[in-house]
N, C-alpha and C positions, 0 to 999 in steps of 0.2 A: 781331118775329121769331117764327116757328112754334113750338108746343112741341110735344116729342113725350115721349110714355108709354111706357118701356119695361119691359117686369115683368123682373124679375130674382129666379130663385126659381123653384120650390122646388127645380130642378135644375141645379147651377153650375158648371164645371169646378175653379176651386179652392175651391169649399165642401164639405164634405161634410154640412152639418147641412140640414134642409130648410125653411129661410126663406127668405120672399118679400115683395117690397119692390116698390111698382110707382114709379118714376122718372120723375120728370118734368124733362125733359132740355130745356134750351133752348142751342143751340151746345153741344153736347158738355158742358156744366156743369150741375149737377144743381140744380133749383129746392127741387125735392121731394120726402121721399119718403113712402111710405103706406105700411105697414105693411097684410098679411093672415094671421093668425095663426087656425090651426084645422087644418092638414092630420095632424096625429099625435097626434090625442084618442085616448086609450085608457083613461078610465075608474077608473084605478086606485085612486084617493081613491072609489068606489064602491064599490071590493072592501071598505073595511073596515066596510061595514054587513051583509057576508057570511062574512068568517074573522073568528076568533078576534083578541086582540089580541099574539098569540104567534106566530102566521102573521103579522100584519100587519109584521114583522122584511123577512121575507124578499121581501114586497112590494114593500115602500117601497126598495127599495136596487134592486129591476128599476125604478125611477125613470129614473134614470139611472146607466150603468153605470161612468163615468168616476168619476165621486164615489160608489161605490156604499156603501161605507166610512161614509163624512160624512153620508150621508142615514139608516140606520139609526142610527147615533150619536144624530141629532137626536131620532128615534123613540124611540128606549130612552130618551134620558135623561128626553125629557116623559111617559114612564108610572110612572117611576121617582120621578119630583116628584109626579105624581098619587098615587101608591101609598106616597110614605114609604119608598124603598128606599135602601140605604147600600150603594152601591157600592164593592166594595174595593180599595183603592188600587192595587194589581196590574195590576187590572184596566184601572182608569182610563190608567194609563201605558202597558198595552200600545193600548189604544182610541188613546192619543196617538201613539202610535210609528206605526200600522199606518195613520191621517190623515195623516202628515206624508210618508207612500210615496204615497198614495192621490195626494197637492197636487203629488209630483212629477213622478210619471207623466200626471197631466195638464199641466202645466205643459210638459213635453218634448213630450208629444202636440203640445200647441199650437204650439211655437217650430218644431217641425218644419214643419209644416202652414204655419207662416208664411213660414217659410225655403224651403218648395217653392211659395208664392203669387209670392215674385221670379224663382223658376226657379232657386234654388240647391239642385239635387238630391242632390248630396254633403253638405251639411250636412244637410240634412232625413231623410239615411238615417242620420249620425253620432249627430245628436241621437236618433232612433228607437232605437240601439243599443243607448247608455245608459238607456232607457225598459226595451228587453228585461230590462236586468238587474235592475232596478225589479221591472217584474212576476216576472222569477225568484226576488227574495225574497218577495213575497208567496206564490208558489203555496210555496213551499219550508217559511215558518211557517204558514201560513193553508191550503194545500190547494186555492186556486186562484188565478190570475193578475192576473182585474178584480173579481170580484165575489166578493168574500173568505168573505161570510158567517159573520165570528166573531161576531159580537154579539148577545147576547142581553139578555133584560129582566133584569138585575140586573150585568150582567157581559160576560164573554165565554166563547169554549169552547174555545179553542188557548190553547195556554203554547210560552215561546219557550227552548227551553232554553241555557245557560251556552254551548255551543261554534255554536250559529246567533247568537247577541250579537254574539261575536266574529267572525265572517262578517261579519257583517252593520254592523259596524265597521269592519274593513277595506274593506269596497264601498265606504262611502263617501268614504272616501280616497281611490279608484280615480274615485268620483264626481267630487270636487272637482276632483281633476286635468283629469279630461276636459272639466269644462265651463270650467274656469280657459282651457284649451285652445282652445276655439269660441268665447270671449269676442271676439276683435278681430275675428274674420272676423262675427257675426252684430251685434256693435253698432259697430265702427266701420267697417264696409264703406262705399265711396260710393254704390253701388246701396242697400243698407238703406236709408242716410239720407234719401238723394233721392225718395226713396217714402215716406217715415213720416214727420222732421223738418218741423215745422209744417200737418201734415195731420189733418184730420180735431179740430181743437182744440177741448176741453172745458175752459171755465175752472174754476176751483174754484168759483164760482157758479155754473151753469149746473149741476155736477156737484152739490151738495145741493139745489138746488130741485128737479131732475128727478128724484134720490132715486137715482144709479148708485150701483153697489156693487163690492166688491172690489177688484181692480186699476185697473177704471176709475175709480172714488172715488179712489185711492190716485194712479195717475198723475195726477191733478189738484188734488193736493197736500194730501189729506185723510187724515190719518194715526185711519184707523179702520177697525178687525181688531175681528171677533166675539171672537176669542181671546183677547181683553185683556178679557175678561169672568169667566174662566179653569178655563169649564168642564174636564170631564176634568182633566187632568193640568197644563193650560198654566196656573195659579196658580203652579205651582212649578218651572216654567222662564226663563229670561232671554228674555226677546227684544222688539224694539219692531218693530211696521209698517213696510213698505218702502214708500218714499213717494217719488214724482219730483214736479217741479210745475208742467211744460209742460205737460201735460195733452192730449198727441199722443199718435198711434198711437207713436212713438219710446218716448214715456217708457212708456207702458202693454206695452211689449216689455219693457220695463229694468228695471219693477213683478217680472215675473213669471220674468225671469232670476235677480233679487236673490231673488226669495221661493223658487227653488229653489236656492241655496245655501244660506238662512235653513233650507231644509229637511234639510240637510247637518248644519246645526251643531244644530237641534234634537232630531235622531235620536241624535245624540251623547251630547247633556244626556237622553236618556230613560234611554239604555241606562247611564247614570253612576247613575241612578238608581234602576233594576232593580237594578242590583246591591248595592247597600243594603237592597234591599227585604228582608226578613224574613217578611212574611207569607204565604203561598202560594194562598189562596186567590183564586178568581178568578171567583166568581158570588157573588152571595146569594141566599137564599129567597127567592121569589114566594109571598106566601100572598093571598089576595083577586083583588077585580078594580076596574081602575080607576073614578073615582070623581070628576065634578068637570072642571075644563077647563082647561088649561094653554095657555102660549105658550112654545115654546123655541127657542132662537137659536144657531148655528151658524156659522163661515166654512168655506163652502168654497174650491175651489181659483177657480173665478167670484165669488165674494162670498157678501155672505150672505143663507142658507138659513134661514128661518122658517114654522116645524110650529105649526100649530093644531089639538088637539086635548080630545075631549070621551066621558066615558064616564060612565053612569050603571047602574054596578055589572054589566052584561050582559056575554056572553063577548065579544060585539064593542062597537066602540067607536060612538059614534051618530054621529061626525064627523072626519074628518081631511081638514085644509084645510093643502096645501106652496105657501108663497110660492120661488122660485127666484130667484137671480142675474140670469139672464139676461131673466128679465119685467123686471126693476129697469131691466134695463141698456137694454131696448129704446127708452123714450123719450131716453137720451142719445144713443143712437145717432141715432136722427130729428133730433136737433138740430145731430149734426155733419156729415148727409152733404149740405142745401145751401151751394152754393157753391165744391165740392170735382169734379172733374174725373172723368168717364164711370168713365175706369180707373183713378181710386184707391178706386170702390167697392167693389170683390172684397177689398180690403188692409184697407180701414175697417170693412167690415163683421167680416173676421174678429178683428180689434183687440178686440173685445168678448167675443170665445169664446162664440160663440153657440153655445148644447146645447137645442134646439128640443120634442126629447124630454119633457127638463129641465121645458120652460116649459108645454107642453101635454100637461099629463097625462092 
């Protein structure tokens, strides 16, 4: 039988990221696919042989604006190792609080985005809703909606005061409810399932040799989170990995529904923890310039994020190399779309949360 080549990419009706996959379609079943990656190089690991390593803050978070939070984090902390700097615990727990809004407003992004790939257009505005309110408490502490830019090399530069806590406590009571709400319409719908349940399968082997990350690692029954590392503030909160072990587009939904509750009850354990806090500070001194070469390791709301960096005492840095999620996740993707049907590749593909941006810097 004939095969045909269909490219798919870089412009899709339900994608809105811009990756391109050429398909090799034999009967409507997909053989193969080939990845083409390079349409949104921009350079920006180039800028830091041009700003400062102080500017390079505000760089690294134009990365990607979804995680924009999580990428500077990753920044500050490896100059912070390079430099011997003692970040104060304030600070550490607000950096934790203001990642775990960042994991759920992507996360909503996503489930929405998914829920409008079936053509469920009420859920997909529902879940968007609760995202609004999301971004309303960041701009509300932080001063803007995605791209927060609190973080600084020692610290941060917003404080959250005593009556935004408690805002921001109640929200997510308001949270929990709504998404306790959309639970049976988005996982036990029989449209959902008939599209995702045994589609697209990554076994837990497949899933460490190809090296996926985050949710997809996790839906394949690999209970491993950067956070259990316990950067920042997460040493001193409870929580274990959200881990399903079908290793389908199903469970890789049910990964990132859990881990936005898991963001409910973390934001809870921060703010119990602010409120103990005593110390008020919330930067340290920069004195020097970095020095030496680090590796720092991050989860984002994709998986995880790894900063290669290198500075040799100059105001810029001589190298900054960001490994992302979504490169990780591209070869399991490849391995799960032969065999899988013409129209579950728009569903499969976005199973991965692909941020293209993200991967081609």
């Amino acid at each position: 039988m004939a095969r045909t080549v269909i490219p798919f990419g870089p412009q899709h009706p339900v994608l809105p990221e811009p990756i391109h996959l050429k398909l090799v379609v034999e009967d409507e079943i997909v053989q193969e696919a080939i990845p083409a990656l390079g349409y949104v190089h921009r350079g920006l690991e180039m800028l830091a042989q041009k700003r400062d390593f102080h500017q390079m803050v505000q760089v690294v978070e134009r990365i990607c604006g979804i995680c924009s939070m999580i990428h500077s984090l990753c920044y500050c902390q490896g100059i912070e190792e390079m430099m011997g700097i003692e970040v104060p615990r304030r600070a550490r727990l607000l950096r934790t609080l203001w990642s775990e809004l960042h994991r759920s407003h992507s996360h909503l992004l996503w489930l929405g985005l998914f829920a409008d790939s079936f053509g469920f257009e009420s859920l997909f505005m529902q879940l968007w809703r609760i995202r609004e309110r999301i971004l309303d408490l960041n701009e509300a502490t932080a001063g803007n909606r995605v791209i927060v830019s609190v973080n600084v090399i020692g610290g941060v530069r917003a404080e959250i005061s005593e009556e935004q806590q408690r805002w921001i406590l109640g929200e997510m009571a308001g949270f929990e409810r709504d998404m306790n709400r959309i639970r049976s319409t988005l996982l036990e719908d029989y449209t959902v399932k008939s599209r995702t349940v045994g589609k697209g399968v990554l076994t837990r082997e497949m899933a460490y040799e190809l090296g996926a990350a985050g949710p997809v690692l996790r839906g394949s029954g690999i209970a491993q989170d950067m956070r259990q590392l316990g950067y920042a503030a997460y040493g001193d909160l409870d929580f274990e990995p959200v881990v399903e072990a079908a290793g389908d587009a199903y469970a890789r939904c049910k990964v990132r529904f859990g881990e936005v509750m898991q963001s409910i009850r973390l934001v809870r354990q921060i703010l119990g923890e602010l409120a103990k806090e005593t110390d008020p500070a919330l930067a340290a001194k920069v004195k020097g310039r970095p020095e030496g070469e680090v590796v720092c390791r991050v989860e984002q709301p994709r998986g995880e994020c790894l900063y290669y960096l290198k500075g040799s005492g100059k105001p810029q840095l001589d190298r900054v190399r960001v490994r992302t999620p979504t490169f990780a996740n591209v070869p399991p993707l490849l391995a799960m779309l032969p065999g899988v049907e013409l129209a579950d590749v728009p569903v499969l593909v976005l199973s991965i949360d692909p941020c293209i941006s993200c991967t081609e810097r």
